[in-house]
N, C-alpha and C positions, 0 to 999 in steps of 0.2 A: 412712532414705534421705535423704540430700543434697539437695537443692532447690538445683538452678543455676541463679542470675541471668545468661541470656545479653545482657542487656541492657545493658553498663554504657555504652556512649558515647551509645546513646540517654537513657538516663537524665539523664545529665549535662546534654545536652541539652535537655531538658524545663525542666529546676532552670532554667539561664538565659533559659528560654522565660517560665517562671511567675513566678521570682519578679524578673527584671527586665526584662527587654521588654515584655510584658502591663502591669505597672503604670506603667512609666516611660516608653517610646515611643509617645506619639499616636500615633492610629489603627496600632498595630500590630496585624494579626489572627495567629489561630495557624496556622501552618501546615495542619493536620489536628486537628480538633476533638478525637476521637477517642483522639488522643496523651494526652490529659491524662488519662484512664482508664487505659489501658493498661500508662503507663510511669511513673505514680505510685506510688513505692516505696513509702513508710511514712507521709507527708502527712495524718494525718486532715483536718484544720484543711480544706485543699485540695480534698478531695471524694472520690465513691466511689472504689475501688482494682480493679484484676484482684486475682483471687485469688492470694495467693503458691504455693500448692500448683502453681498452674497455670502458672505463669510458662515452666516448660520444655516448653510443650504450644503455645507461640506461634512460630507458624514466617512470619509477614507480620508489618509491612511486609519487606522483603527488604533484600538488602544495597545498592542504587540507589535504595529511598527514605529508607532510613539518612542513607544519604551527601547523597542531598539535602534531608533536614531538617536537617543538620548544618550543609551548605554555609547553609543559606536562615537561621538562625540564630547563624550564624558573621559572614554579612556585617552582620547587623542589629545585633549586640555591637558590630562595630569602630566604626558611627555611633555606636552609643551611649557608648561609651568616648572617643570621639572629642568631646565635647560636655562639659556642667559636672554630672560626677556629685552633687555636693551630698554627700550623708550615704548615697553608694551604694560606694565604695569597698569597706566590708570583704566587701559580699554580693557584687561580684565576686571575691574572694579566696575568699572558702568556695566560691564555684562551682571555681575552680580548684583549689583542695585537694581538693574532694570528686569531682572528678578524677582525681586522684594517686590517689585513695584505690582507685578503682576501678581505675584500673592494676595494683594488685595482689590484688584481687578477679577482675579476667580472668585475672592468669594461676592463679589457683586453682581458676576455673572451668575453661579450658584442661585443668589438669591432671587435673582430676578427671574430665573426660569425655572424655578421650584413654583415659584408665585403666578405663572402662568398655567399651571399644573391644576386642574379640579380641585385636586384632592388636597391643595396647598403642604405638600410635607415640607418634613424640617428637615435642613442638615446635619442639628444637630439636636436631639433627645431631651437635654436637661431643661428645668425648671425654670421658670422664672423668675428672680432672686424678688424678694421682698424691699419693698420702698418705703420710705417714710416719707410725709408731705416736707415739699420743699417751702420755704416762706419767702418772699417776695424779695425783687434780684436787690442789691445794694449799687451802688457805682463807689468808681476808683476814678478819684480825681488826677489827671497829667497835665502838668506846670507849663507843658509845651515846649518848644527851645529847638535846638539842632541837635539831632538823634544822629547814628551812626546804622545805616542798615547795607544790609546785606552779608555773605559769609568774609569771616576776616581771617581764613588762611591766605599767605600769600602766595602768589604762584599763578597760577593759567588752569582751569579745566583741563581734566586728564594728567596734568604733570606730576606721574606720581603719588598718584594717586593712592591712599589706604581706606581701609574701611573706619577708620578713627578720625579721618580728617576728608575725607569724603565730600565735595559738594555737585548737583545738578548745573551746569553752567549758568540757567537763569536766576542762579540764587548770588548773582557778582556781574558786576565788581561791587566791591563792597565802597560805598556812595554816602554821601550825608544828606539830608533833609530836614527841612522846618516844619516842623509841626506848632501848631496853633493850641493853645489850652484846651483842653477837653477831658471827656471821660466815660470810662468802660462799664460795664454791667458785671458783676463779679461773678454771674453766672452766663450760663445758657439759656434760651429761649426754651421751654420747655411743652409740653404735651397741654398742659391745663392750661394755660396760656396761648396755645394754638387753639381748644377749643374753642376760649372766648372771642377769638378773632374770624372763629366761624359763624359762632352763634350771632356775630353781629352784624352778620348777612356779608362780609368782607370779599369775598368771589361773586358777590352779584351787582359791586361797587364800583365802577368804572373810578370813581374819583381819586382812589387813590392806588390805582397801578398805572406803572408806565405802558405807555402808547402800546408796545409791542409785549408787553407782559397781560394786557387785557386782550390783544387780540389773540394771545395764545392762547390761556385761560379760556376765552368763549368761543376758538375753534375747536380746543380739545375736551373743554365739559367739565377739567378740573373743579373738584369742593374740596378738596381734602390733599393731604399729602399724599406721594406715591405709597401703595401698598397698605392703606388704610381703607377696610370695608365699613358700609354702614349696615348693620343685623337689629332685629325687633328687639334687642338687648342692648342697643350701645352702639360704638364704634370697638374695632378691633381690629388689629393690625398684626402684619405677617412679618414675621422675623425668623433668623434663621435657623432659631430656633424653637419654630411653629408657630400659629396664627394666636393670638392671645389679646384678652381686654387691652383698651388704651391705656398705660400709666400716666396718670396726670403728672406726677415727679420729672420722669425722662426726659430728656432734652429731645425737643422735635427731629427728626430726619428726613431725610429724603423729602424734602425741598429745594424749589427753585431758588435761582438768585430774583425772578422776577413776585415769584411769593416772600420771598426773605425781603426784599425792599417795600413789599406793599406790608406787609407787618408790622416794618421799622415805622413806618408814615404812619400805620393806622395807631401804631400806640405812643407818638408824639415824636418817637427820637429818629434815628440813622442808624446806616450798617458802618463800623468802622472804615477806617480807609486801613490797609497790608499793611501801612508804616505806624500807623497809631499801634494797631494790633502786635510789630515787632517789637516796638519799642518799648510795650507793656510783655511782652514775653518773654524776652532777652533776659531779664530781672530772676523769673521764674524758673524751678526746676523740673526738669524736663521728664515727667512723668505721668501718667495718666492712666485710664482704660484704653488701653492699645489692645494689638494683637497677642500679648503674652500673657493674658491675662485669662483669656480663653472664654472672655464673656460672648464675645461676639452681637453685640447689643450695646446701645448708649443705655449709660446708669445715671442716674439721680447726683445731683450735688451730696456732698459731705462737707463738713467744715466751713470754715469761713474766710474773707476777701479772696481777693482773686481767684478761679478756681475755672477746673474746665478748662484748661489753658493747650491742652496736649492729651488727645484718644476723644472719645466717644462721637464727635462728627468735625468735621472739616467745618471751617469757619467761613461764608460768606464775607466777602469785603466790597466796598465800593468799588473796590479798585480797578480800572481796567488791565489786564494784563497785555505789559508793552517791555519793552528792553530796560533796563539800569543804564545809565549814563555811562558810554564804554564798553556797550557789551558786544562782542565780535562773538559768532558762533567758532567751531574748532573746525581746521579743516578737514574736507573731504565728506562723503557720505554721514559722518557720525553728527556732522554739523546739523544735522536734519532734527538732533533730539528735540528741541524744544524750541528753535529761534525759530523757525519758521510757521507754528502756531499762536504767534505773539500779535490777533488779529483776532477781535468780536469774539474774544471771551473772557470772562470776570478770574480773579486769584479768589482761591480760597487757602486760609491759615490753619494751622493746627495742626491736628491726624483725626482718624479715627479710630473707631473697636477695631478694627478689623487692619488697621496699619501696626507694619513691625514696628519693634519700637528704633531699629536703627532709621528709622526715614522721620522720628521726631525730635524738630528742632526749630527752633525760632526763626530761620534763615527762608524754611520749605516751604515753598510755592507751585503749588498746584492749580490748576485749570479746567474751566469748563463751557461750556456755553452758555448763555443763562438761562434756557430754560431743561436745561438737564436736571433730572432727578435721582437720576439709577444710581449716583454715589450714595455717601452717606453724607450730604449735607446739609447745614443747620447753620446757627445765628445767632450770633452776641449785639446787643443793644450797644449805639455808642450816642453823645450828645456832646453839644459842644458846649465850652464850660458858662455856667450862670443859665441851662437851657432848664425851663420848668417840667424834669421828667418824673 
């Protein structure tokens, strides 16, 4: 079962409560003592937490004392920003990133419990845009060699941080790596492509899913991807806006990484490794169906080579998510962002519909477990070079 954070603008809230007003504004008190329990996400450092299990069982404060802890915290930022931050800069940027971040965390919450709803509504009204059949992926051949990854501002997390030069600490130190020849799919894994991988009985296959991705699979009942019904017409699937036939075109979503590896198998190749992936993106311009775009849905390929690089789903990778050579989290509680979930879950590359477009970049590394669904993610073909895909 999914566990929905309905909390995200209070949260954000809190972060600027705690970690800069509380320390840096004399005599500033908290608004509601209480908050600091409640809406403390993952904080150990910071003090006891609500339970996570329990999070979707909080129905107070309501939506007018939301807004006015928001408001009561919002004015006490602007004095503070308004004043001589010193060496506070970058912790106001990770507050607004971390932000950003939950912008596309609500609407995944959104989607997910719209979709538990009867009556499946949509978030949002409009139409379905019109696709054209996509024709079969191409690959982009890589020469292999020593690549350069990770973010290449110099400097320390949080030093100063701008919103132009911005990075999440797990995206550094910036590190070299060897990469072996290989090569990419120039698209995404898509809808028509997912069905052939059902039609060919693939979830009743032990043989080609990993140990703990079959026994998820046959303890949860999985056929299909998250939010895909089966009707006397078809398959159709809920998006956000509204339940509609399956596009063959579309790039699959909301898939596992333990479905994204038995794919990659069933259709002869592999899922990239993070560094193959960066080093084929780095090249590319950093554009896509993101959040500004207002589709809120992965679209179909357009054009040709490389493509799909940045928006419509998060990229499954091989990769496990562990530290960069050199990575020290920052000190004190903020240190909690991301070092200490660097433990039994996979990276995924890219963005999606629903990411702003400030959080896509070739550098971003995102996280999950692998058999999470509830994001939006999907899968690029990778082989290694002279492989007969």
């Amino acid at each position: 079962m999914t566990v929905v954070d309905v909390r995200p603008r209070t949260l954000v809230t809190w972060f600027l409560e705690t970690f800069l007003l509380q320390p840096h504004v004399v005599g500033y008190t908290p608004v509601e003592p209480s908050y600091a329990y409640i809406f403390n996400s993952y904080y150990e450092a910071v003090g006891a937490r609500h339970p996570r299990s329990e999070r979707g069982l909080i129905t107070r404060p309501d939506n007018a004392d939301v807004a006015a802890y928001r408001a009561r915290v919002d004015e006490s930022m602007h004095r503070l920003l308004a004043s001589d931050l010193g060496h506070l800069p970058g912790v106001v940027e990770l507050g607004l990133q971390h932000e950003q971040q939950h912008q596309e965390l609500l609407l995944m919450d959104i989607k997910h419990v719209l979709s538990r709803n009867p009556f499946a509504p949509a978030y949002d009204e409009r139409g379905a845009p019109d696709t054209s059949p996509v024709p079969p992926p191409g690959w982009v051949d890589h020469g292999g060699g020593i690549s350069t990854i990770g973010h290449r501002i110099d400097g320390r997390f949080l030093d100063g941080a701008s919103s132009t030069d911005f990075f999440f600490d797990n995206e550094g130190p910036c590190h070299q790596v060897l990469l072996h020849p290989h090569r990419l799919a120039d698209r995404l894994v898509t809808n028509g492509e997912w069905l052939e991988f059902m039609a060919a009985g693939s979830y009743s296959d032990p043989r080609i899913w990993l140990s703990d991705g079959w026994r998820t699979v046959s303890t949860l009942g999985w056929e299909a991807p998250l939010y895909w019904r089966r009707t006397t017409d078809g398959w159709v699937v809920h998006t956000l806006t509204g339940t509609r036939p399956i596009d063959p075109g579309e790039p699959v979503a909301h898939v596992s990484y333990y479905e994204a590896e038995a794919f990659a198998r069933w259709a002869g190749a592999r899922l990239p490794t993070e560094f193959e992936w960066e080093a084929a993106a780095a090249s590319r311009p950093v554009e896509g169906n993101d959040l500004s775009t207002g589709n809120l849905h992965p679209a179909a390929a357009v054009g040709s080579g490389l493509r799909q690089m940045f928006g419509d789903v998060r990229e499954w990778t091989s990769s496990a998510y562990a530290p960069y050579p050199g990575f020290r989290p920052a000190e004190g509680a903020v240190g909690e962002y991301n070092g200490k979930f660097m433990i039994d879950q996979q990276v995924l590359r890219g963005g999606a519909c629903i990411t702003p477009d400030g959080h896509l970049r070739s550098t971003y590394r995102n996280y999950f477990p692998a058999s999470s669904r509830w994001m939006f993610g999907g899968l690029r073909l990778a082989a290694d070079a002279g492989s007969p895909v």
